[in-house]
C-alpha positions as CSV (number, residue, x, y, z in Angstrom):
1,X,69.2,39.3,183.9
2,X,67.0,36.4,183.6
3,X,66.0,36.8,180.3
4,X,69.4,36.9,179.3
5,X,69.7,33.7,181.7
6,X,67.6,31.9,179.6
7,X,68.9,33.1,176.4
8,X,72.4,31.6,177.5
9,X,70.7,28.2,178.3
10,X,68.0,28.1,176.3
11,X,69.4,25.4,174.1
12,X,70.5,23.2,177.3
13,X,67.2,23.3,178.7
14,X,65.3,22.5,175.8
15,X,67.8,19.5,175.7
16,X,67.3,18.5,179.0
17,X,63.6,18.5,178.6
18,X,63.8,16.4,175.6
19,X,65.8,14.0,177.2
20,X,63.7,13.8,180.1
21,X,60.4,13.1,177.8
22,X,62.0,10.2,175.5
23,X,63.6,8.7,178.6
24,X,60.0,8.5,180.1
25,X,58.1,7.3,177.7
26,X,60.5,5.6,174.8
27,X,63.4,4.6,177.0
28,X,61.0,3.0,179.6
29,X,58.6,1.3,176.9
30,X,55.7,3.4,177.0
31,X,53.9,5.2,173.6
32,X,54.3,9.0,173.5
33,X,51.4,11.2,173.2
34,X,51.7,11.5,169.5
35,X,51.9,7.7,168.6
36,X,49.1,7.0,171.3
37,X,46.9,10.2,169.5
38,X,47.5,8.0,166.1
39,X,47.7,4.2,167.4
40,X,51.1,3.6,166.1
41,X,53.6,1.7,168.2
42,X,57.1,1.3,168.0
43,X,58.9,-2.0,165.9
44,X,62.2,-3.2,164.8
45,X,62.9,-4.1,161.2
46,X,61.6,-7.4,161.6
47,X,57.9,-5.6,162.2
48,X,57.9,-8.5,164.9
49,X,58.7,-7.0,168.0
50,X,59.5,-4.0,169.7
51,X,62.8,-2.2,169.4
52,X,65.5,-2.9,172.2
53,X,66.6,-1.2,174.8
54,X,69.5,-0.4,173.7
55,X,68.2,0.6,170.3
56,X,65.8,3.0,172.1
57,X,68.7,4.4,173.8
58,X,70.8,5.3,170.7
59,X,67.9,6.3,169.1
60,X,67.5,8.9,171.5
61,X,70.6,9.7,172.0
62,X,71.0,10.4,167.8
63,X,68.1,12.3,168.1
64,X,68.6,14.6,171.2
65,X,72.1,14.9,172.2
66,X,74.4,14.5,168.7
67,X,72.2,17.6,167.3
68,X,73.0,19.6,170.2
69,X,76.6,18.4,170.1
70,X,76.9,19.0,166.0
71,X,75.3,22.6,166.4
72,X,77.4,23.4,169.3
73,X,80.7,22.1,167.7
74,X,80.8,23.9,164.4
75,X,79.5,27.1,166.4
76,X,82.5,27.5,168.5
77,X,84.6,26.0,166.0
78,X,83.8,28.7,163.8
79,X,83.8,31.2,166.5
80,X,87.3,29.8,167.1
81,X,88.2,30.3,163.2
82,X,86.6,33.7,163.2
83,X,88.1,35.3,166.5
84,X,91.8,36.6,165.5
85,X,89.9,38.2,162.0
86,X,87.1,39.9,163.5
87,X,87.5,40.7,167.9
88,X,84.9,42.6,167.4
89,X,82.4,39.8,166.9
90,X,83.6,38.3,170.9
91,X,80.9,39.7,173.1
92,X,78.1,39.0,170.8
93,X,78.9,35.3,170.2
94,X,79.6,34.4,173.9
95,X,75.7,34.8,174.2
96,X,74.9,33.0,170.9
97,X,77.4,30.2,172.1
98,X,75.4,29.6,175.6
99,X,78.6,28.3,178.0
100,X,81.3,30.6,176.7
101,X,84.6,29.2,177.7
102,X,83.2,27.2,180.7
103,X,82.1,23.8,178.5
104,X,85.0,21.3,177.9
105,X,84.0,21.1,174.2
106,X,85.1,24.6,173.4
107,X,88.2,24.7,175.8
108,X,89.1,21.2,173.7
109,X,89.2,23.2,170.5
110,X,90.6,26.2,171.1
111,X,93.4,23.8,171.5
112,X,92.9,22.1,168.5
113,X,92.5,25.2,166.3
114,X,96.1,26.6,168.1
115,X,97.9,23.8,166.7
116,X,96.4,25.0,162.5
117,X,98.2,27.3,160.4
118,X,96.5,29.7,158.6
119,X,96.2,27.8,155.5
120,X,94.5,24.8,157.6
121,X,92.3,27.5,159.5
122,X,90.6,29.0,156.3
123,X,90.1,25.4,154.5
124,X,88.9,23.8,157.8
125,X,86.4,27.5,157.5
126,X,85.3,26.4,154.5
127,X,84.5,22.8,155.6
128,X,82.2,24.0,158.7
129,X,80.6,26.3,155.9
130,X,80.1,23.6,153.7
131,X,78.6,21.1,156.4
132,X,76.1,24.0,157.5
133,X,74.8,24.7,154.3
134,X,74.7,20.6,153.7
135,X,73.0,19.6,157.1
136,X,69.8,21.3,156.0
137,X,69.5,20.0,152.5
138,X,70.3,16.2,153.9
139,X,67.4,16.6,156.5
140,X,65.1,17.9,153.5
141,X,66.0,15.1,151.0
142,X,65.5,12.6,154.0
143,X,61.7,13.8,154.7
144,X,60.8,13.7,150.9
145,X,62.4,10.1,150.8
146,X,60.3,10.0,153.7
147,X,56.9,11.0,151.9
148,X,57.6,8.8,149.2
149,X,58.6,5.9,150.9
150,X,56.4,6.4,154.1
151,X,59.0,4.8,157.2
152,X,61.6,6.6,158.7
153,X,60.1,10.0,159.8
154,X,63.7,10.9,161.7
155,X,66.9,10.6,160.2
156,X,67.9,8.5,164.2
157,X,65.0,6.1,163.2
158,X,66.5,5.5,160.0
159,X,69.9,4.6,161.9
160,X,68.7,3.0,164.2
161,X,65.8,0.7,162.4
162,X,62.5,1.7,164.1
163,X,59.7,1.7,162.8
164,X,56.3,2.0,163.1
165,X,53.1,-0.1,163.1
166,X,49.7,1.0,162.7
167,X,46.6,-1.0,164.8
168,X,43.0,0.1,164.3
169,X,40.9,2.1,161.1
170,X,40.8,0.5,157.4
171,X,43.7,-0.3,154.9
172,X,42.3,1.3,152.2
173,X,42.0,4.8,153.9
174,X,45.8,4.4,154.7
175,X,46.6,3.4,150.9
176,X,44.9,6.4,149.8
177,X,46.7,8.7,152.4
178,X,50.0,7.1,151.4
179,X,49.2,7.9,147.7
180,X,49.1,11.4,148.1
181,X,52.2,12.0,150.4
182,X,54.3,9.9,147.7
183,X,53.0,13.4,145.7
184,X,54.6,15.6,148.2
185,X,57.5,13.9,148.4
186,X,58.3,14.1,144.4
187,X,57.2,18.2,144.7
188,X,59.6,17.9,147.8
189,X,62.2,16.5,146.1
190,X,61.8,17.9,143.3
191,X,62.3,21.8,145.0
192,X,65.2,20.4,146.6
193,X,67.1,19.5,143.1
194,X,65.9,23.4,142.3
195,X,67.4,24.4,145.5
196,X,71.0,22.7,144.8
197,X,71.1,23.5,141.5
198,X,70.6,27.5,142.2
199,X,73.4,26.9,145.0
200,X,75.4,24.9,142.7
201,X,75.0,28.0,139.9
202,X,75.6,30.5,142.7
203,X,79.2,28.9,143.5
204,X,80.5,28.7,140.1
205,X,79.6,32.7,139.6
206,X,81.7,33.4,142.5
207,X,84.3,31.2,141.3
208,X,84.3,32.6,137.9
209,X,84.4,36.0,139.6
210,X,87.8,34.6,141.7
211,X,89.3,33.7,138.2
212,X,88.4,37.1,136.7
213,X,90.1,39.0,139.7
214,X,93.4,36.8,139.1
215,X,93.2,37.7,135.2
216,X,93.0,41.9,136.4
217,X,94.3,42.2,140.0
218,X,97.2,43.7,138.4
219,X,95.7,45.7,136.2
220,X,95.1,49.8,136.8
221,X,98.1,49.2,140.3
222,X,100.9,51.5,138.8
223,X,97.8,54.1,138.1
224,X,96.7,53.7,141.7
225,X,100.3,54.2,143.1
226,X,100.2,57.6,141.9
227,X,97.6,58.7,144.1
228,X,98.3,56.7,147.0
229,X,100.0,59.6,148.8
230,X,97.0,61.6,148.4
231,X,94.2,59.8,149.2
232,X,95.3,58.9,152.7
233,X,93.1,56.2,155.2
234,X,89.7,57.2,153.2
235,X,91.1,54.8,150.3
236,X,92.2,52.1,152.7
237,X,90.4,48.6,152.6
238,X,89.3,47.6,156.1
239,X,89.5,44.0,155.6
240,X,93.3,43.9,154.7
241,X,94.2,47.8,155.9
242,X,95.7,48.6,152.9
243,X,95.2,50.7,150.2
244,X,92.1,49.2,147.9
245,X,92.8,47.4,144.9
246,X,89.7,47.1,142.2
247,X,87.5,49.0,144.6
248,X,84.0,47.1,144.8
249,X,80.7,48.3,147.0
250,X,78.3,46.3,148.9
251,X,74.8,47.0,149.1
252,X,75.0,48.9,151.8
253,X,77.5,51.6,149.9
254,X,80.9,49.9,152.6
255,X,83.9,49.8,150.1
256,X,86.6,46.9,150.0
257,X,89.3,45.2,147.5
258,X,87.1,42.8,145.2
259,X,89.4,39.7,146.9
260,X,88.9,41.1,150.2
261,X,84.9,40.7,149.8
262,X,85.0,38.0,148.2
263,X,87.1,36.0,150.1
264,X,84.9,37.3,153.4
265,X,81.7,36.2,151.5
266,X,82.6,32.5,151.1
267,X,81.9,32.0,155.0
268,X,79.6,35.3,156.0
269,X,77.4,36.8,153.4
270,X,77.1,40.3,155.3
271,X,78.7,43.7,155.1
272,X,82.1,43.7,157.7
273,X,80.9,46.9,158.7
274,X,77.7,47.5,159.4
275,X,76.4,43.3,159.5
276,X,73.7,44.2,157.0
277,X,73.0,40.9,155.0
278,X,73.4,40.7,151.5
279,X,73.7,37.8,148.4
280,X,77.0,38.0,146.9
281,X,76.3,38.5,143.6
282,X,74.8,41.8,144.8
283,X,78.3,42.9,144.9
284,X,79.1,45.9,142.9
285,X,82.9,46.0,141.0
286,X,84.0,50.0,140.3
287,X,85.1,50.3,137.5
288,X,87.4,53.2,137.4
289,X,87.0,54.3,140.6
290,X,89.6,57.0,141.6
291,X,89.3,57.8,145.4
């Protein structure tokens, strides 16, 4: 029981201790222990004085509470999304989720998804899919801007205009420091452009799969209707509980309709079945598959 307590409020707690620390020692004017380790202090743009309170407080807040709030939002909202197509998934989410159905956030959009129609549920899908693969890759292309640059550590500093100044030990040692992080932040950069462009290369296979399945769907149906009768629930596609059409296997050996699959990898790369993970080009179409 209480280490699935902690499990279910791990993330409030660890938000409530990071409030608690920058409220102590930002909020209230006073050097945390990393800038006192390094004798940096805090400064507005002007490098002239020290950030305001209210600056301090949004900075916090940007950097505390709206992560929490982002991460907590597109989790029930794709929870939300998720729930009529897969029930299955309920019990093992509440925990992921921490406050089930107690917090106000999720009981606000349960009512908001209610009012989509399915259409709007599986772009809005899409969207929350989109931001979670885009979150990451903003908060990498921020800290190699970051090593090149060499202010704004935090994507809330950035926002909010604090910076840093630096009292005590010699110019030229910090010139030569600043040198070779503007190196990392060009590698940095540099991986990140490789990591896009395999994502980017990634999505168009998939879409030219979609196109291919449009051109054949049809194909091979009034050959499969023949054998309909005798194949029984063994041929049936546990995604759309009908009989398959174009038969394709995941890696783990789970058959499903080729549009089935792929529609179900656009937002969960893992078998419906079994939850092993897998890259969707590791999808295997059947040619000519009879049962």
């Amino acid at each position: 029981a209480g280490a699935k307590k902690w499990l279910e409020w791990r993330k409030e707690i660890e938000l409530l201790s990071d409030v608690a620390y920058f409220v102590l020692t930002t909020l209230s004017g006073y050097q945390t222990l990393g800038e006192e380790y390094v004798n940096i202090v805090q400064v507005d743009s002007t490098k002239k004085r020290v950030p305001s309170f209210l600056q301090r407080a949004v900075f916090i807040a940007l950097h505390t509470v709206v992560p929490y709030c982002l991460e907590k939002g597109l989790l029930h909202l794709e929870h939300e999304l998720q729930r009529e197509a897969d029930d299955s998934r309920t019990s093992q989410s509440n925990l992921a989720l921490g406050l089930s159905s107690r917090t106000l956030m999720r009981n606000w959009i349960q009512k908001q998804v209610a009012d989509l129609t399915e259409q709007q549920k599986k772009t809005v899908l899409q969207i929350v899919y989109v931001l979670k693969q885009c979150i990451p890759l903003l908060h990498r292309l921020h800290l190699a801007v970051f090593y090149i640059s060499g202010t704004f550590y935090h994507l809330s500093k950035r926002i909010t205009g604090i910076m840093y100044l630096h009292f005590g030990g010699l110019q030229g040692e910090d010139q030569s420091i600043q040198s070779s992080y503007k190196f990392l932040g060009i590698i940095s950069l540099f991986h990140l452009l490789l990591t896009i462009g395999v994502q980017t290369y990634s999505l168009k296979q998939k879409q030219r799969a979609r196109q291919e399945w449009k051109l054949h769907r049809n194909l091979a149906h009034q050959k499969n209707t023949t054998k309909e009768k005798t194949t029984g629930r063994h041929s049936r596609c546990t995604l759309c509980l009908e009989e398959r059409r174009h038969t394709t296997a995941t890696p783990c050996g789970h058959l499903f309709c080729w549009e089935c699959i792929t529609e179900w990898c656009n937002t969960r790369t893992e078998c419906p079945l079994c939850r092993e993970k897998f890259h969707p080009q590791k999808l295997i179409y059947l040619r000519h598959y009879q049962l």
